[in-house]
Biotite code that builds the C-alpha atoms (Angstrom):
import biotite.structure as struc

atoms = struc.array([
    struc.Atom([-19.446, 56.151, 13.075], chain_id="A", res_id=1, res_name="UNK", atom_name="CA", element="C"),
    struc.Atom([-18.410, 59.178, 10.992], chain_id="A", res_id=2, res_name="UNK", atom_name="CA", element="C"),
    struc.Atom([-21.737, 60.990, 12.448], chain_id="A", res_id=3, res_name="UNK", atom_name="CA", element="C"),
    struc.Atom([-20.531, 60.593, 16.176], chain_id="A", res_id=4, res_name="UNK", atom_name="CA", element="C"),
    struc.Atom([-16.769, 61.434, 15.020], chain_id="A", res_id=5, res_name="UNK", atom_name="CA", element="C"),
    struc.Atom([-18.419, 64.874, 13.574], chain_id="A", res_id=6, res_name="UNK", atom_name="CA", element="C"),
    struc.Atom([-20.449, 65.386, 16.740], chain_id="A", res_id=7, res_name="UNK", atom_name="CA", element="C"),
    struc.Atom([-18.346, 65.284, 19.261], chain_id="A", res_id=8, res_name="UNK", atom_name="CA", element="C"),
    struc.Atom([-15.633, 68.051, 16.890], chain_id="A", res_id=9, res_name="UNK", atom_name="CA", element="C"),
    struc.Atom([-18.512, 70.336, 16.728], chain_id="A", res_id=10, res_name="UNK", atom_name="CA", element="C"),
    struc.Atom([-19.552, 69.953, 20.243], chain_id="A", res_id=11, res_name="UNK", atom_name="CA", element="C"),
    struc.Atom([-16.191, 71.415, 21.376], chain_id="A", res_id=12, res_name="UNK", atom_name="CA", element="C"),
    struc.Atom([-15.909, 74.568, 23.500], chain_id="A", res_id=13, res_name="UNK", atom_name="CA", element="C"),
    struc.Atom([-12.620, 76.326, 23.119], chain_id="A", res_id=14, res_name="UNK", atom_name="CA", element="C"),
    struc.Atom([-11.867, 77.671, 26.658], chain_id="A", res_id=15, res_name="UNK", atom_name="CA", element="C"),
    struc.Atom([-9.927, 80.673, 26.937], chain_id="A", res_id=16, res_name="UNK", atom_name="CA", element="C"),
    struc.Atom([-6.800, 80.665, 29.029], chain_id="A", res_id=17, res_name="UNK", atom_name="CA", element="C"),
    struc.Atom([-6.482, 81.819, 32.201], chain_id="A", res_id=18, res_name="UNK", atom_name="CA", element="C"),
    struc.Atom([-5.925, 81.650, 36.245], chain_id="A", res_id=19, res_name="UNK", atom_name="CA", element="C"),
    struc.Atom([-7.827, 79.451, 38.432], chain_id="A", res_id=20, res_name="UNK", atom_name="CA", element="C"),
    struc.Atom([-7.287, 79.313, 42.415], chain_id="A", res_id=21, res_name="UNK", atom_name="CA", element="C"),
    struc.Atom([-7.879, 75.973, 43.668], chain_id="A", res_id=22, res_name="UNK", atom_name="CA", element="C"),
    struc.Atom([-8.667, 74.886, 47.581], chain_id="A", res_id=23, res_name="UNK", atom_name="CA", element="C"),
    struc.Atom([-8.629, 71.681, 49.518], chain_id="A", res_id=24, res_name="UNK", atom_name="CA", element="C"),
    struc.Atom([-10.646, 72.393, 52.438], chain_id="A", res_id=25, res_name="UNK", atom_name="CA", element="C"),
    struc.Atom([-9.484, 68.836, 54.047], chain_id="A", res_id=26, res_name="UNK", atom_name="CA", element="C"),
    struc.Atom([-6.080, 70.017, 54.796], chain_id="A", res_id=27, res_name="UNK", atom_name="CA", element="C"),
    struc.Atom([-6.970, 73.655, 54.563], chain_id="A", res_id=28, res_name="UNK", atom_name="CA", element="C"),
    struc.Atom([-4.619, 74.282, 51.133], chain_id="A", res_id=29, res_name="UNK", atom_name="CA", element="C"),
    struc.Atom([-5.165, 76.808, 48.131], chain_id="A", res_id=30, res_name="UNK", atom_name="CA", element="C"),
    struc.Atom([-3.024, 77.203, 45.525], chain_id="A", res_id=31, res_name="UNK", atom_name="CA", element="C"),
    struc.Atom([-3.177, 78.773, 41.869], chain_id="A", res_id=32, res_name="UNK", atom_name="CA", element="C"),
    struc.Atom([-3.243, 77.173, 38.767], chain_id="A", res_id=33, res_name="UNK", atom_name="CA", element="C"),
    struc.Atom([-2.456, 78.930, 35.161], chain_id="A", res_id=34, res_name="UNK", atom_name="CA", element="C"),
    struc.Atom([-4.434, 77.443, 32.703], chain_id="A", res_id=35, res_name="UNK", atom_name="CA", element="C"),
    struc.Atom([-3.727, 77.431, 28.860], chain_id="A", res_id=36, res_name="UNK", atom_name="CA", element="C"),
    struc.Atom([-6.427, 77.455, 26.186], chain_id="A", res_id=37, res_name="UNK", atom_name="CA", element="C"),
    struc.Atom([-8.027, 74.255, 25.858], chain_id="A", res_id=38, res_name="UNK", atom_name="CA", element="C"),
    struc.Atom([-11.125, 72.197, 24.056], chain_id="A", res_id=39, res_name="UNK", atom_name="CA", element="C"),
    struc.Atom([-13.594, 71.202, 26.426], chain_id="A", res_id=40, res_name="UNK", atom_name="CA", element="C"),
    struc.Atom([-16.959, 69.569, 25.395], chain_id="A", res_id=41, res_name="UNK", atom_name="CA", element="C"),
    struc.Atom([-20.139, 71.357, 25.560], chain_id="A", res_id=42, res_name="UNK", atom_name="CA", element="C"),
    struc.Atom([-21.671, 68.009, 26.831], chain_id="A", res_id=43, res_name="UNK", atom_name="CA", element="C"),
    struc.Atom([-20.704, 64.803, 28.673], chain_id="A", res_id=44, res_name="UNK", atom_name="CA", element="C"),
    struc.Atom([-20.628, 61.972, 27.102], chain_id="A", res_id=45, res_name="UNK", atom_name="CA", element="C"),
    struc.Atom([-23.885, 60.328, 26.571], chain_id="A", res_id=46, res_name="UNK", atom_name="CA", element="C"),
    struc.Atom([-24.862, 56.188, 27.045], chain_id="A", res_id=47, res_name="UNK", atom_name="CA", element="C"),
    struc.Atom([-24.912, 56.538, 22.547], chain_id="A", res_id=48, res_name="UNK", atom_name="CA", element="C"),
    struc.Atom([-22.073, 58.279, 21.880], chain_id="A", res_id=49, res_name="UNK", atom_name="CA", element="C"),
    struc.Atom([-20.042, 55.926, 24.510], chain_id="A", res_id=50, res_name="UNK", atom_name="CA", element="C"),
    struc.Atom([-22.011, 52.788, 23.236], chain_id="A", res_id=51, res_name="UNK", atom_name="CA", element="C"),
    struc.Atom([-21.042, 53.737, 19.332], chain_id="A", res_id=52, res_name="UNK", atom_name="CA", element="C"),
    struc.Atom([-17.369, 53.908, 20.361], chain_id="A", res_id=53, res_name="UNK", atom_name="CA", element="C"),
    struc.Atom([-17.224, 50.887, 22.155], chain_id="A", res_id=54, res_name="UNK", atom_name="CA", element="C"),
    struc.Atom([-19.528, 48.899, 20.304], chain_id="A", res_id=55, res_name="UNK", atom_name="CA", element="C"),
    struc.Atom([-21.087, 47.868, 23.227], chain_id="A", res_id=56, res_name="UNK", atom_name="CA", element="C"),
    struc.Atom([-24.952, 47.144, 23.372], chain_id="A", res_id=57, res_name="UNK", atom_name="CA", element="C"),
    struc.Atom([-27.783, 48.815, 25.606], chain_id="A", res_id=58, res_name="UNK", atom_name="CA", element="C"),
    struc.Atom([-30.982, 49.169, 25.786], chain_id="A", res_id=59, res_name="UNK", atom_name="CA", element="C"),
    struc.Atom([-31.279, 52.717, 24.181], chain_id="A", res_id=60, res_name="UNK", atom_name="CA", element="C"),
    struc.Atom([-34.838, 53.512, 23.287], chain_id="A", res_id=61, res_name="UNK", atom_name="CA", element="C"),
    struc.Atom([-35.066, 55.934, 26.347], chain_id="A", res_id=62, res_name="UNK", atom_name="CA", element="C"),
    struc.Atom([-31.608, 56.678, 27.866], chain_id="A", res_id=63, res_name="UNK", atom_name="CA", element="C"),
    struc.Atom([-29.771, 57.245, 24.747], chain_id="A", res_id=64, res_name="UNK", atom_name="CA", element="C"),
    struc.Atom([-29.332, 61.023, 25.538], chain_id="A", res_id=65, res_name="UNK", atom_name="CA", element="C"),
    struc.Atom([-28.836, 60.514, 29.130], chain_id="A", res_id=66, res_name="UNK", atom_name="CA", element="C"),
    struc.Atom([-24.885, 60.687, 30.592], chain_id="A", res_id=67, res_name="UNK", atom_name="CA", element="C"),
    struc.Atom([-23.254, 57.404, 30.646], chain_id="A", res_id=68, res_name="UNK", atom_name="CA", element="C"),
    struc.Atom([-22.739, 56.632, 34.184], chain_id="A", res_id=69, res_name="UNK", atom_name="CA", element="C"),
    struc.Atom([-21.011, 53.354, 36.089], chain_id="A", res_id=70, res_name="UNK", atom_name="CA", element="C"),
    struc.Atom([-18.072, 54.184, 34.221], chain_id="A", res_id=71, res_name="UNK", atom_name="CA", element="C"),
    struc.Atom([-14.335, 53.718, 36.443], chain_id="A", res_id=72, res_name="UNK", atom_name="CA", element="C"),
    struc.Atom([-11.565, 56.479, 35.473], chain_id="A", res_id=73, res_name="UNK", atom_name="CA", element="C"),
    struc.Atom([-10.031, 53.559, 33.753], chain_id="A", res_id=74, res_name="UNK", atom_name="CA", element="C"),
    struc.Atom([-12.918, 53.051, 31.348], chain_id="A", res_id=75, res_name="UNK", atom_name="CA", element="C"),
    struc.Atom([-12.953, 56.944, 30.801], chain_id="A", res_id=76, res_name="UNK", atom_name="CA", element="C"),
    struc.Atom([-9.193, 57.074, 30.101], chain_id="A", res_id=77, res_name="UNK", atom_name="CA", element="C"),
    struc.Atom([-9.515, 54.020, 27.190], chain_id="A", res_id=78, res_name="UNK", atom_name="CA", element="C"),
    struc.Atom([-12.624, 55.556, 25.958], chain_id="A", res_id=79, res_name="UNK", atom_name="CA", element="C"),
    struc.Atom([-10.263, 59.352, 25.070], chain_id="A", res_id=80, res_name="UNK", atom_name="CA", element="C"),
    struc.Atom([-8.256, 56.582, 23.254], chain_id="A", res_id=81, res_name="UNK", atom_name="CA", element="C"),
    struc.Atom([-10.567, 54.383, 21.486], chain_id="A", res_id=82, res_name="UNK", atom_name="CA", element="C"),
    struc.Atom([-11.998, 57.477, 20.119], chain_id="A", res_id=83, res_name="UNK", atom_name="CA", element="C"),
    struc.Atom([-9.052, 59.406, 18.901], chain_id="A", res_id=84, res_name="UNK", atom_name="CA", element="C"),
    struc.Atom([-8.313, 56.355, 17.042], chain_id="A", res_id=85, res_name="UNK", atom_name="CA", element="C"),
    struc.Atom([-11.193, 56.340, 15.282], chain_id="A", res_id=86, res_name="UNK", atom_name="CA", element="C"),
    struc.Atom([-11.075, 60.154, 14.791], chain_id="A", res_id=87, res_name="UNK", atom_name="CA", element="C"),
    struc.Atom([-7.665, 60.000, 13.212], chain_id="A", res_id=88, res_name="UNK", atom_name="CA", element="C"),
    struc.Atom([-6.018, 61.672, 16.294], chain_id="A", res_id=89, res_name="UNK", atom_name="CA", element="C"),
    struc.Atom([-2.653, 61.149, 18.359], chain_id="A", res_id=90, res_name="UNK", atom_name="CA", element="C"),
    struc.Atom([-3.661, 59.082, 21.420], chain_id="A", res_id=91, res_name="UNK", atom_name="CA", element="C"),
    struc.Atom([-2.810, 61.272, 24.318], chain_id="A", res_id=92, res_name="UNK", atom_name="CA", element="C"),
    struc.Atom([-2.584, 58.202, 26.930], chain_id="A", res_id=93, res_name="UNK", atom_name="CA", element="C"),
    struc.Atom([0.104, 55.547, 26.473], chain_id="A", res_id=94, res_name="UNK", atom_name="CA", element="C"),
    struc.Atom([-1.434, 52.269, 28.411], chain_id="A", res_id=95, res_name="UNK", atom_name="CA", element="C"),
    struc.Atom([0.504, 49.185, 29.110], chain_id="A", res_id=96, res_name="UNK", atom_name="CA", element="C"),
    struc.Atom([-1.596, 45.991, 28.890], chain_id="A", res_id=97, res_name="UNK", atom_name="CA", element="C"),
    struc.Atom([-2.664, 45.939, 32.041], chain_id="A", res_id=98, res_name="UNK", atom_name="CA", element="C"),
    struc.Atom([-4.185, 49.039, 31.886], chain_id="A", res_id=99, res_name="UNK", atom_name="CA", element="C"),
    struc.Atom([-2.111, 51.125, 33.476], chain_id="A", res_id=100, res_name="UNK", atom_name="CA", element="C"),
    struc.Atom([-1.168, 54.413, 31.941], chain_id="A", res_id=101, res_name="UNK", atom_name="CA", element="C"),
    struc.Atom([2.732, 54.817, 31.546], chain_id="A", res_id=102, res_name="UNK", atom_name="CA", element="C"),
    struc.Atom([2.833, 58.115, 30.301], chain_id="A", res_id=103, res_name="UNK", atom_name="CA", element="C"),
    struc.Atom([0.497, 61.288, 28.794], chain_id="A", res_id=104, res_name="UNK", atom_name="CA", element="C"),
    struc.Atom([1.563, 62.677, 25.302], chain_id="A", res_id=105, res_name="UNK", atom_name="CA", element="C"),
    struc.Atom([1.595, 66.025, 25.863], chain_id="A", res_id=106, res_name="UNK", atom_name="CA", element="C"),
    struc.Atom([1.781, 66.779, 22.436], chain_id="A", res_id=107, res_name="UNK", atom_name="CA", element="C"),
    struc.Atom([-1.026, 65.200, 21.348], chain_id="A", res_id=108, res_name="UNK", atom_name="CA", element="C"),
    struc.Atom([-4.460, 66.063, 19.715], chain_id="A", res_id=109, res_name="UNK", atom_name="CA", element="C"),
    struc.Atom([-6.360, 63.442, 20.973], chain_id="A", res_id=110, res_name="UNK", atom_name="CA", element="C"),
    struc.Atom([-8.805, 63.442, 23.694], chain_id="A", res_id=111, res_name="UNK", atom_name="CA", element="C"),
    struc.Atom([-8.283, 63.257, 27.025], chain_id="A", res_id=112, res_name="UNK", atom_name="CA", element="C"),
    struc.Atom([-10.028, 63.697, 30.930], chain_id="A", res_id=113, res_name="UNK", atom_name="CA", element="C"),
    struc.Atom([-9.889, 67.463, 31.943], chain_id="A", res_id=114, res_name="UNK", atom_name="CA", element="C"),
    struc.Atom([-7.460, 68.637, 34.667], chain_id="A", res_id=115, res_name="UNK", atom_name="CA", element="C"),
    struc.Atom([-8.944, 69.452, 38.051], chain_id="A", res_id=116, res_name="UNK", atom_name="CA", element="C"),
    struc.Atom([-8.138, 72.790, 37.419], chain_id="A", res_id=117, res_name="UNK", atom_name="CA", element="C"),
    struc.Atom([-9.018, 73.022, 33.641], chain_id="A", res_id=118, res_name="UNK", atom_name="CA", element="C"),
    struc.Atom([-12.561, 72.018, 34.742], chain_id="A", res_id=119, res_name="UNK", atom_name="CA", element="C"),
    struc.Atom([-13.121, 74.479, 37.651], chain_id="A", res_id=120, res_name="UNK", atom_name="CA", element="C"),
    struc.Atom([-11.920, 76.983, 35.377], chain_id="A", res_id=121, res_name="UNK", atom_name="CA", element="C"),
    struc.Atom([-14.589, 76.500, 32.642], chain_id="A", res_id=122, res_name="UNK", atom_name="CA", element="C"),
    struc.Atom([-17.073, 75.315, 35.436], chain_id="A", res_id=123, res_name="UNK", atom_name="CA", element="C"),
    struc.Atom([-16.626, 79.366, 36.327], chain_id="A", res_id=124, res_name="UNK", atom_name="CA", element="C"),
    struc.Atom([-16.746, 80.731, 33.312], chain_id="A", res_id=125, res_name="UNK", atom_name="CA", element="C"),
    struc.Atom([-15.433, 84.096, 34.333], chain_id="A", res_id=126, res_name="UNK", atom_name="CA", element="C"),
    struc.Atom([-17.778, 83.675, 37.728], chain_id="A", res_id=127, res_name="UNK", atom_name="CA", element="C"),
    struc.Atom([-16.584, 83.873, 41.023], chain_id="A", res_id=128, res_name="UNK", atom_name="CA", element="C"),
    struc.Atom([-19.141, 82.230, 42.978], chain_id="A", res_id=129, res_name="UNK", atom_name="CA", element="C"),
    struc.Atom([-19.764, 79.130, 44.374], chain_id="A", res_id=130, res_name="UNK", atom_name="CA", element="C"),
    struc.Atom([-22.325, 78.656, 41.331], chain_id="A", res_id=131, res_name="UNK", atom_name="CA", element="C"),
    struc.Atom([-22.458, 79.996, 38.345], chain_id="A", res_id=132, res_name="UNK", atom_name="CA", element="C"),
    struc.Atom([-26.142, 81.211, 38.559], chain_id="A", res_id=133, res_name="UNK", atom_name="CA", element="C"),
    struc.Atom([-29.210, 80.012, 40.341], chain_id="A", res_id=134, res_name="UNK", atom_name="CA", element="C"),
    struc.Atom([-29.133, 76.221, 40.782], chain_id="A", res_id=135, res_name="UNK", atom_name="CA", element="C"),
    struc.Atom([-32.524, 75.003, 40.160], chain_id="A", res_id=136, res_name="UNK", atom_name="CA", element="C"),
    struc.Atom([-31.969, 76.813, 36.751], chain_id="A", res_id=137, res_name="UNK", atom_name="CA", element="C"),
    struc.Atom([-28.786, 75.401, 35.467], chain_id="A", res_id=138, res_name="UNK", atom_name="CA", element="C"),
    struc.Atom([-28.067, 71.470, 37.202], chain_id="A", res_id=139, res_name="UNK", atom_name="CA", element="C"),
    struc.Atom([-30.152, 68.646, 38.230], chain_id="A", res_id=140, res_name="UNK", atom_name="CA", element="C"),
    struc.Atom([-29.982, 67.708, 42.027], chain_id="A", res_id=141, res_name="UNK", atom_name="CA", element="C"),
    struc.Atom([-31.774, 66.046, 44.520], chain_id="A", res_id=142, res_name="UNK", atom_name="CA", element="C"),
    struc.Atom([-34.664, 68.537, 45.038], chain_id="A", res_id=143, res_name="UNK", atom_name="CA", element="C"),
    struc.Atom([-35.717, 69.058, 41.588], chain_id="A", res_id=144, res_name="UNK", atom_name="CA", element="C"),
    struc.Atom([-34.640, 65.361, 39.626], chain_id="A", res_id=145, res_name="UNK", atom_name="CA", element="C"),
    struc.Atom([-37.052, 63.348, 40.482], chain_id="A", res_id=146, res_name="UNK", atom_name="CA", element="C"),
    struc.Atom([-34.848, 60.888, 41.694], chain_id="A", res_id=147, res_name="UNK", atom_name="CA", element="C"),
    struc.Atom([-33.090, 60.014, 38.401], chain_id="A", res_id=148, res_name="UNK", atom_name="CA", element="C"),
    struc.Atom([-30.637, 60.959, 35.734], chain_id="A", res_id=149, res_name="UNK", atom_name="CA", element="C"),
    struc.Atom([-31.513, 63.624, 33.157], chain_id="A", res_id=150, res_name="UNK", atom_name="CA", element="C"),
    struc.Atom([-31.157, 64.277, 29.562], chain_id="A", res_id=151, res_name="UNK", atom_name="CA", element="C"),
    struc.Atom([-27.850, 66.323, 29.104], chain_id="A", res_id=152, res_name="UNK", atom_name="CA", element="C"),
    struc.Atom([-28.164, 70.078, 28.236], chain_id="A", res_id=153, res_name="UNK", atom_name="CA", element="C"),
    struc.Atom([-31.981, 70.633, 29.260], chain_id="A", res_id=154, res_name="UNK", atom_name="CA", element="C"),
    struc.Atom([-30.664, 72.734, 31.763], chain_id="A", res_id=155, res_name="UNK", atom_name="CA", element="C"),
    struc.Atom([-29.256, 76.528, 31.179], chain_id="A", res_id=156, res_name="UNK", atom_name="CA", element="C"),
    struc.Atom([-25.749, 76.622, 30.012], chain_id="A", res_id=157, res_name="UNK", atom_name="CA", element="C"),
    struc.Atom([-22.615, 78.597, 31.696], chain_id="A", res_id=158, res_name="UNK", atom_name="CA", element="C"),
    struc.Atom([-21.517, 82.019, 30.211], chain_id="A", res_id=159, res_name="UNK", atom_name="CA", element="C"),
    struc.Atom([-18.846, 79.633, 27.999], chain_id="A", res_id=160, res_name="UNK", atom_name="CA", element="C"),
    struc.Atom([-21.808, 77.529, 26.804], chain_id="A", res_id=161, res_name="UNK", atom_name="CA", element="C"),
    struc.Atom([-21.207, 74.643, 28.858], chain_id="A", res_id=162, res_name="UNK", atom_name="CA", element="C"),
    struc.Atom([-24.398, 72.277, 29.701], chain_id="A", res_id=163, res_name="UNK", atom_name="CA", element="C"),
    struc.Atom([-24.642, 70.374, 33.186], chain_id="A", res_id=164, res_name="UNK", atom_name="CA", element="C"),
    struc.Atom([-21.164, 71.372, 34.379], chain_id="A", res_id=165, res_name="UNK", atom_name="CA", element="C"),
    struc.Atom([-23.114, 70.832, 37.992], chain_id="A", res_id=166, res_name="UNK", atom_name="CA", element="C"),
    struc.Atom([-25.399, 68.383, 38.957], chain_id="A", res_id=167, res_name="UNK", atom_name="CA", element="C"),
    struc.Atom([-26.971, 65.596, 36.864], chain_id="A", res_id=168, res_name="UNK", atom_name="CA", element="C"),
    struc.Atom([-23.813, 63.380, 37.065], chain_id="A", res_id=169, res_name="UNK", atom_name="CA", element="C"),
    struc.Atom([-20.234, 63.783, 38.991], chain_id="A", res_id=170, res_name="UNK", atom_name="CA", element="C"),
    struc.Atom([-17.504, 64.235, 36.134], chain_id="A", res_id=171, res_name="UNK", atom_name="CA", element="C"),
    struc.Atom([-13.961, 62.487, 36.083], chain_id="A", res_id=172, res_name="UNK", atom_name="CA", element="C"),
    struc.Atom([-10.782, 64.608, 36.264], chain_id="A", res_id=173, res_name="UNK", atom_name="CA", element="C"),
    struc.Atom([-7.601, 63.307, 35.650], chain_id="A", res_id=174, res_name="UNK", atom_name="CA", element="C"),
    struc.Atom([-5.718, 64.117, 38.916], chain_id="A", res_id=175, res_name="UNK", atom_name="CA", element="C"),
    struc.Atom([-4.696, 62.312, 41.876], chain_id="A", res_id=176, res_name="UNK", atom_name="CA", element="C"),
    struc.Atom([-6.708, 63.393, 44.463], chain_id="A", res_id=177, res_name="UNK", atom_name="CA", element="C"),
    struc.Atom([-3.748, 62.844, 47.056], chain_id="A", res_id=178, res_name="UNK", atom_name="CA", element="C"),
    struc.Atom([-1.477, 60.857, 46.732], chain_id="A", res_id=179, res_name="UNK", atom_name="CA", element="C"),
    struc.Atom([0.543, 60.189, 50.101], chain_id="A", res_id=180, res_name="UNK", atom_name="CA", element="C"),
    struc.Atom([-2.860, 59.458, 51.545], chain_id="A", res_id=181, res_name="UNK", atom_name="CA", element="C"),
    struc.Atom([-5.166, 58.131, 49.285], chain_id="A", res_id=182, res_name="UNK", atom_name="CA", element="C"),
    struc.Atom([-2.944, 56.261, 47.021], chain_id="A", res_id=183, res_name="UNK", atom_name="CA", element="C"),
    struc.Atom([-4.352, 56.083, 43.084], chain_id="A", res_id=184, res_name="UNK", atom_name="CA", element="C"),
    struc.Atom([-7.575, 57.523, 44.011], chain_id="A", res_id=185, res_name="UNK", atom_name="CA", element="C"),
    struc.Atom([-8.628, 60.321, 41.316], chain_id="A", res_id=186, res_name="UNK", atom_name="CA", element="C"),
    struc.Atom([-10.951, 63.451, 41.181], chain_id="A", res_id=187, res_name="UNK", atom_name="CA", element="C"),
    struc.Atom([-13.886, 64.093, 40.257], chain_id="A", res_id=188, res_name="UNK", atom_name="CA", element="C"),
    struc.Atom([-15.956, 67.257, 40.044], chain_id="A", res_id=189, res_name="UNK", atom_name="CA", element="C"),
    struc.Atom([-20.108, 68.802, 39.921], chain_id="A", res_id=190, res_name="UNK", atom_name="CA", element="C"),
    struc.Atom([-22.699, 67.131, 41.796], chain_id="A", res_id=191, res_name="UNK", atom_name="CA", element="C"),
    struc.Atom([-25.514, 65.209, 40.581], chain_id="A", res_id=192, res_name="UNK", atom_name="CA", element="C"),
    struc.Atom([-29.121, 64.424, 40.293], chain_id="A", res_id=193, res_name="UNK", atom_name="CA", element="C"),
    struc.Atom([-28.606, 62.558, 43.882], chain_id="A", res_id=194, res_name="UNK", atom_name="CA", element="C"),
    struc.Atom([-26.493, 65.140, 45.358], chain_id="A", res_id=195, res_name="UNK", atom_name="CA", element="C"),
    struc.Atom([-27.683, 67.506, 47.625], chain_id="A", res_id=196, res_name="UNK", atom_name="CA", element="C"),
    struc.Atom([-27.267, 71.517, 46.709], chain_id="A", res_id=197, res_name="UNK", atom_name="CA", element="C"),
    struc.Atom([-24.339, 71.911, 48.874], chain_id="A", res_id=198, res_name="UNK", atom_name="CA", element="C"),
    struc.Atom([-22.296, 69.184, 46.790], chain_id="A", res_id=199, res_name="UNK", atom_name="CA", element="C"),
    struc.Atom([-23.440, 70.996, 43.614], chain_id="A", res_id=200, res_name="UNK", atom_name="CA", element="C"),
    struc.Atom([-20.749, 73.542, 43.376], chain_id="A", res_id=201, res_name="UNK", atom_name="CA", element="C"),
    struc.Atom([-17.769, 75.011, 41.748], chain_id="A", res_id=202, res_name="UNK", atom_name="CA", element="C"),
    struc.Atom([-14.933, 74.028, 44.141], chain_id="A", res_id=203, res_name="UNK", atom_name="CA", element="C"),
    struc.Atom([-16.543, 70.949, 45.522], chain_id="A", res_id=204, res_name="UNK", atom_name="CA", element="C"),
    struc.Atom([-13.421, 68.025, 45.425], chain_id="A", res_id=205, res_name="UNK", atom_name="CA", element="C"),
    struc.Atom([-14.554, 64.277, 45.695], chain_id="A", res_id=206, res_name="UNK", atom_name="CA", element="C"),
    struc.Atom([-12.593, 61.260, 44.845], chain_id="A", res_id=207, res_name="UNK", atom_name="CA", element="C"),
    struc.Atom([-12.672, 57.698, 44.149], chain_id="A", res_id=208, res_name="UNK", atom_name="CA", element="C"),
    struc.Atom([-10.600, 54.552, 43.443], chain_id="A", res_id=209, res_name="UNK", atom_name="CA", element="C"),
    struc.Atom([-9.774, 54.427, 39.529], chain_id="A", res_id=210, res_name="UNK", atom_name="CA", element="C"),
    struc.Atom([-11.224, 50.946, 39.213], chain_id="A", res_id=211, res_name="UNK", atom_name="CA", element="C"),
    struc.Atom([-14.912, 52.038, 40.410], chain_id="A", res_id=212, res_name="UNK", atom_name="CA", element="C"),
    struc.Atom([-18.020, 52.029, 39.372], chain_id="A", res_id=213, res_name="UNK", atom_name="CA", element="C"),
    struc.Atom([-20.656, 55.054, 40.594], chain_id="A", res_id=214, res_name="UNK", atom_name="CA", element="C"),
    struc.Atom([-24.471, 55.125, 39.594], chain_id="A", res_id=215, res_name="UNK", atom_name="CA", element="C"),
    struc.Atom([-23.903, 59.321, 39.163], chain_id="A", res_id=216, res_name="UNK", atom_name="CA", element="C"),
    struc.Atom([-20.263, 59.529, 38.049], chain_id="A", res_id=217, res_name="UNK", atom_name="CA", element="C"),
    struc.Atom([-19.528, 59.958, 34.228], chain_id="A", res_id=218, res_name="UNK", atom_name="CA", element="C"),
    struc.Atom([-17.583, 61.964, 32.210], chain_id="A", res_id=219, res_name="UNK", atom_name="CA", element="C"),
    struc.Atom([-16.596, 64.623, 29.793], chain_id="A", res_id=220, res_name="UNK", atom_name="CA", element="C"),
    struc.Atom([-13.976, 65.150, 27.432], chain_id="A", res_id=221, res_name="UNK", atom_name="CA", element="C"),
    struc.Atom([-11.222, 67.601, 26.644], chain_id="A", res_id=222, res_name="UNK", atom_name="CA", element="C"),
    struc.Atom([-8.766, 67.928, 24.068], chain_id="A", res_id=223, res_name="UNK", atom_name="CA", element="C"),
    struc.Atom([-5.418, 70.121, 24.037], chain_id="A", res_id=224, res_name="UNK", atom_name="CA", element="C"),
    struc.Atom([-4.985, 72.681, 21.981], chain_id="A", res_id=225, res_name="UNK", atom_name="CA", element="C"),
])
């Protein structure tokens, strides 16, 4: 356990802070975002390191370094928890027993979902494009993945040293995506290996109901600093 504990420390990026201008092109909306220096992991989290957290068992032989996918934005929230527990940090989500989160502890060091615009920010990296450099070069999508999910970080990195932040597997955020007309349904961010090269991009917004389950939607973890 100690071993995954020491991974995932080491495997943090510490993201500069900045200004990120986001966009809903559904209502036609932008609006700019100030972003403060935060941890962001270099990698998403991978069907072992989720498995050794949770103690739950899979068939690993082959898929160990492969994103866990089929994980709701429920799962993702008690997994940040589960594993600042066992890393000796404050739990940043307060959960009632059904479940539900009551509150975020803003003060804590514990881990925690990215914010829409914490992950567009270090999905940029300083860029200002739709990508952040040529896409067959730096994600997995439908024309070059062979129909399947990838290893994480096989692809290049961003200028920040960030692996995958598009394609290979969608990536929960922790905002609502809107809330007078979608209810509880949450963000989530990057394309994937079944995702065409127009959903593989920097600004592109998807959403789903915090109780689902997606073949290409996983996750990757953040921590404040």
């Amino acid at each position: 356990m100690d071993r995954f504990i020491r991974l995932v420390d080491s495997n943090m990026v510490k993201i500069p802070a900045g200004k990120v201008e986001l966009r809903d092109d559904r209502i036609k909306k932008e609006w700019k975002v100030q972003v403060n220096s935060f941890l962001l992991a270099k990698y998403v989290v991978t069907m072992e390191l989720y498995d050794a957290i949770t103690n739950r068992t899979s068939n690993l032989s082959k898929d160990k370094n492969k994103p866990v996918v089929n994980i709701s934005w429920n799962d993702a929230i008690m997994f940040c928890n589960l594993l600042s527990k066992k890393a000796g940090l404050k739990e940043y989500y307060s959960i009632n027993d059904g479940g539900q989160i009551v509150s975020c502890n803003l003060d804590s060091n514990g881990y925690r979902l990215p914010s829409e615009a914490e992950w567009q920010y270090a999905c940029k990296a300083g860029t200002n494009g739709y990508i952040y450099g040529e896409l067959k070069k730096i994600a997995w999508y439908n024309e070059n993945s062979n129909g399947q999910i990838q290893d994480i970080g096989k692809k290049e990195p961003n200028a920040w040293g960030l692996y995958d932040m598009l394609g290979n597997v969608w990536e929960w955020c922790y905002d609502l995506y809107d809330e007078k007309v979608y209810g509880s349904y949450r963000i989530f961010r990057g394309g994937s290996w079944a995702e065409a090269a127009r959903g593989c991009g920097a600004t592109c917004r998807r959403r789903s109901h915090p109780t689902f389950y997606i073949d290409d939607l996983g996750f990757r973890l953040a921590r404040s600093i």
